[in-house]
C-alpha positions in Angstrom: 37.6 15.0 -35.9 35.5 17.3 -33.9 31.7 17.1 -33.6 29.3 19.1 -32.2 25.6 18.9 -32.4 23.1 21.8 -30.5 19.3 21.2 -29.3 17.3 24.0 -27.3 15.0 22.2 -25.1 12.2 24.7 -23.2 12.5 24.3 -19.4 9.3 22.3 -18.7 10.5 19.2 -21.1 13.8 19.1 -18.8 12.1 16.2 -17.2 12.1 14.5 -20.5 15.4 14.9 -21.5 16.8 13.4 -17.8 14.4 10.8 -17.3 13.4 8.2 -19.7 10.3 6.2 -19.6 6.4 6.3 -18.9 4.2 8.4 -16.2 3.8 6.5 -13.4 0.3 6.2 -11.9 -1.1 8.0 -9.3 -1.5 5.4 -7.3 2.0 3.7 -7.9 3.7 3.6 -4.4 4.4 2.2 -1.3 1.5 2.3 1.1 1.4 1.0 4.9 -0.1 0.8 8.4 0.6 -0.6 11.7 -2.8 -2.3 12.4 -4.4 -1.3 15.8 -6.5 -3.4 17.8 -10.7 -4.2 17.6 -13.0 -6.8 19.0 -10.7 -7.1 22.5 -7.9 -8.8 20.5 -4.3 -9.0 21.5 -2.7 -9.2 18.9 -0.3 -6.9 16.6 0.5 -6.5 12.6 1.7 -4.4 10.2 1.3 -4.1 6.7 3.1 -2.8 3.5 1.8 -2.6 -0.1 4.3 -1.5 -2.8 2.1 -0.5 -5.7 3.1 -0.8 -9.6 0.2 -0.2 -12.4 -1.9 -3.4 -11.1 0.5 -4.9 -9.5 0.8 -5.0 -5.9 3.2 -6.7 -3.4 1.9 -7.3 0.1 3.7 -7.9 3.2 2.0 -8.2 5.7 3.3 -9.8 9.5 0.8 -10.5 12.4 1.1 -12.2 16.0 -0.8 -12.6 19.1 -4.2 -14.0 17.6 -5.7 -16.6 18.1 -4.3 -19.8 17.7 -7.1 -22.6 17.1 -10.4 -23.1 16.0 -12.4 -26.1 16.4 -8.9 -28.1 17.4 -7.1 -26.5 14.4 -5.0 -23.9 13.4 -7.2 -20.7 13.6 -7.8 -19.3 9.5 -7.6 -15.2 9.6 -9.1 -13.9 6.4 -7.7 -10.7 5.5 -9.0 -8.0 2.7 -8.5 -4.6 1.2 -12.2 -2.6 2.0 -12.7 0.9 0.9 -15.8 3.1 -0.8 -16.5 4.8 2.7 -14.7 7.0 5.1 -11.5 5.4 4.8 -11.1 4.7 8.7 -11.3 1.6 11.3 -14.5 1.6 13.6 -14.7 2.7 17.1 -16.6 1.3 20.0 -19.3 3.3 19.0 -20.1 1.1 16.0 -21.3 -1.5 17.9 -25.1 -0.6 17.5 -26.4 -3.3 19.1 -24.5 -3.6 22.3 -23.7 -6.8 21.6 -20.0 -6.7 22.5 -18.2 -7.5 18.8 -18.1 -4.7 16.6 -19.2 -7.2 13.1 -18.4 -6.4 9.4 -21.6 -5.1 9.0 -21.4 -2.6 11.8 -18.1 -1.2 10.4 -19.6 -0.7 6.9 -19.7 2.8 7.4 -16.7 3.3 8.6 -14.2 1.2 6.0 -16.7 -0.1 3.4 -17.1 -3.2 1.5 -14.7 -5.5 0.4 -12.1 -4.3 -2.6 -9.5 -7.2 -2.5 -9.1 -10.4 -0.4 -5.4 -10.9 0.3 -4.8 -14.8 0.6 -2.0 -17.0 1.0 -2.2 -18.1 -2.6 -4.7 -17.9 -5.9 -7.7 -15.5 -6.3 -7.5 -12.5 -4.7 -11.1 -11.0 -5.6 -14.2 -10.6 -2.9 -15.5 -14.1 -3.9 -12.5 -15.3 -1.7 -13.5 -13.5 1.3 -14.4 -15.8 3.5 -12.1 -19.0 1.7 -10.5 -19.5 5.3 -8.5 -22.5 3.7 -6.7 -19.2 1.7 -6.1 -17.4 4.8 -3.8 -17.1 6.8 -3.4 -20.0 9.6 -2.7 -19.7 13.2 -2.0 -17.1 15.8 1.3 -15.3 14.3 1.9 -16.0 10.2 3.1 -13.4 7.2 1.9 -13.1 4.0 4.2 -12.4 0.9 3.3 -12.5 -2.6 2.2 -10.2 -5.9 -0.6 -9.9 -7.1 -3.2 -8.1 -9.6 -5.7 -5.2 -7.9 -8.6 -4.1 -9.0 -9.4 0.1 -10.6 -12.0 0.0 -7.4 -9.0 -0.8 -5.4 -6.7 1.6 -6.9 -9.0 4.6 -6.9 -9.5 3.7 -2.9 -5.6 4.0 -2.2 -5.7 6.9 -4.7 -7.9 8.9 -2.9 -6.9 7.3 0.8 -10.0 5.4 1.5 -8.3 2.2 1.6 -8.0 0.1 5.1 -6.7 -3.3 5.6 -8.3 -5.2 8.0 -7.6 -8.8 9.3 -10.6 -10.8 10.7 -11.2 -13.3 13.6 -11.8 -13.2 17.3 -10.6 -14.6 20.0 -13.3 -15.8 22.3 -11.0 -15.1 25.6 -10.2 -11.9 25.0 -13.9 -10.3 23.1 -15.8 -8.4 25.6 -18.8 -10.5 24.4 -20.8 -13.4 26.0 -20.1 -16.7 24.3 -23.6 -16.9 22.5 -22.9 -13.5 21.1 -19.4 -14.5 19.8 -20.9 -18.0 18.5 -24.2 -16.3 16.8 -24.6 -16.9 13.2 -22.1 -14.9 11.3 -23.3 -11.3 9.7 -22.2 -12.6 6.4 -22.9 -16.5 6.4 -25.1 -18.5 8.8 -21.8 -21.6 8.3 -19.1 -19.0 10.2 -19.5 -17.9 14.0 -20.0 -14.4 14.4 -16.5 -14.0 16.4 -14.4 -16.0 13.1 -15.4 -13.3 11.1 -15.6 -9.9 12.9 -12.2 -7.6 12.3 -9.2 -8.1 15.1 -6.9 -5.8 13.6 -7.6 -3.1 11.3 -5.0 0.3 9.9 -5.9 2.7 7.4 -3.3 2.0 4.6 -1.8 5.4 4.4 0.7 6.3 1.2 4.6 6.9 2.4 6.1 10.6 1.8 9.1 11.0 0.4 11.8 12.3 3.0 14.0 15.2 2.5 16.9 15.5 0.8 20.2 14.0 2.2 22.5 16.7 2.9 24.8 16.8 -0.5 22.6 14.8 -2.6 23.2 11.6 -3.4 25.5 9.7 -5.7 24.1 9.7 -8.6 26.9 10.1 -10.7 25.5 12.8 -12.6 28.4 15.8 -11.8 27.0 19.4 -11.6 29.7 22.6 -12.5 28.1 26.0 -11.8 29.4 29.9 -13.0 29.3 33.1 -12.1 26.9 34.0 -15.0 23.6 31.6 -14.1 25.2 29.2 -16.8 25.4 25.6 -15.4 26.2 22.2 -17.2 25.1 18.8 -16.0 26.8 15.9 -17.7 23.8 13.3 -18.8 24.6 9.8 -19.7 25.8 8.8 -23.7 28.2 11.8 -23.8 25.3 14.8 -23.7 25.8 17.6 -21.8 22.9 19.8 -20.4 23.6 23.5 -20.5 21.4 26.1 -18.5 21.5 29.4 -20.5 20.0 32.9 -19.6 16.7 33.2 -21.1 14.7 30.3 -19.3 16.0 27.4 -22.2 18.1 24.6 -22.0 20.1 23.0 -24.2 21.7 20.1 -25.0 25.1 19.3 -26.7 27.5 16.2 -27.3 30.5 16.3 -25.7 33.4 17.7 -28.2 36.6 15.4 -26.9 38.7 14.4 -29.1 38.5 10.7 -30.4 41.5 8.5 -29.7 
């Protein structure tokens, strides 16, 4: 037996009809940087942050820092900062000539902390300077999921976000050694060097790329006339027909059962 069944759907709910499932948030996405280098350092990183709701996986790959501290492996703490102008400092930020450019001298320039991303466990600013969290030696990844913050997702929302990794080496830091061993900016227990940036990128949100020439395989097949009257098959049967008049509509498919 023949059925037929006949919906007229206006052109702005197409979206609705093809795709299933809710809005996505704005800040849902991948975002990344290649990390450039502060403080004298030597070393290299990139990072990438694929962004779901509140959940966001990092992965993040460094080399060429320093390797020890105090005869062991050197900890590089590593956060999310944001609130300010959304960009890593230049030489200029170093105020008091002092040869390290400290966390408190790039304020203005990236902001305060958002998230700390460790090796494992908390990720909020009270685990910014839990070196036993981060990450150890001069070349090490970091991979995981975890939860962010709204301050963190309005920063990559409105591109504010940098990701900096902290931690001097005291060969390469255009600095005398009682600069680089001076009390820390943010705790009198840290040298200043251990906790001053090394590498530091704007985390910037990746654009879509064109179109690959034919489309791709989706499976969805497209038939076009010589009348502006199109029909795009739809999964469970439903076909989508474009009709004069700015409407769609949709049908089922009138084959003949077997």
């Amino acid at each position: 037996m023949n059925t037929k069944s006949l919906l007229a759907v206006p052109v702005l709910a197409l979206g609705a009809v093809a795709l299933a499932g809710s809005p996505a948030m704005a800040a849902d996405g991948t975002y990344s940087s290649t990390l450039g280098q502060l403080n004298g350092t030597t070393g290299t990183g990139t990072v990438t942050l694929d962004v779901v709701g509140d959940q966001a996986t990092v992965n993040l790959q460094v080399s060429g820092l320093a390797q020890t501290f105090m005869g062991a492996p050197y900890p590089h703490v590593q956060h999310i900062h944001g609130g300010a102008a959304g960009v890593c400092p230049t030489p200029a930020a170093d105020t008091n000539a002092d040869g390290i450019i400290s966390v408190t001298e790039s304020a203005p320039s990236y902001g305060g902390i958002l998230t700390t991303v460790t090796t494992s466990g908390p990720t909020t600013p009270a685990e910014a300077l839990n070196t036993q969290l981060g990450g150890q030696g001069g070349s090490y990844a970091v991979q995981r999921t975890f939860t962010i913050d709204a301050a963190t997702v309005a920063a990559l929302e409105n591109g504010t976000a940098v990701f900096n990794v902290h931690g001097l080496d005291p060969a390469t830091t255009p600095s005398t050694p009682e600069a680089f061993n001076a009390p820390s900016d943010l705790t009198p227990d840290l040298p200043l060097g251990a906790t001053s940036p090394a590498l530091c990128g704007t985390l910037v949100k990746t654009q879509m790329g064109a179109m690959p020439s034919g489309g791709a395989d989706t499976g969805v097949a497209v038939e076009a006339s010589s009348n502006t009257t199109g029909m795009i098959a739809l999964s469970g049967g439903l076909v989508l027909v474009a009709a004069v008049g700015g409407t769609y509509a949709v049908r089922r498919s009138t084959a003949k059962a077997s």
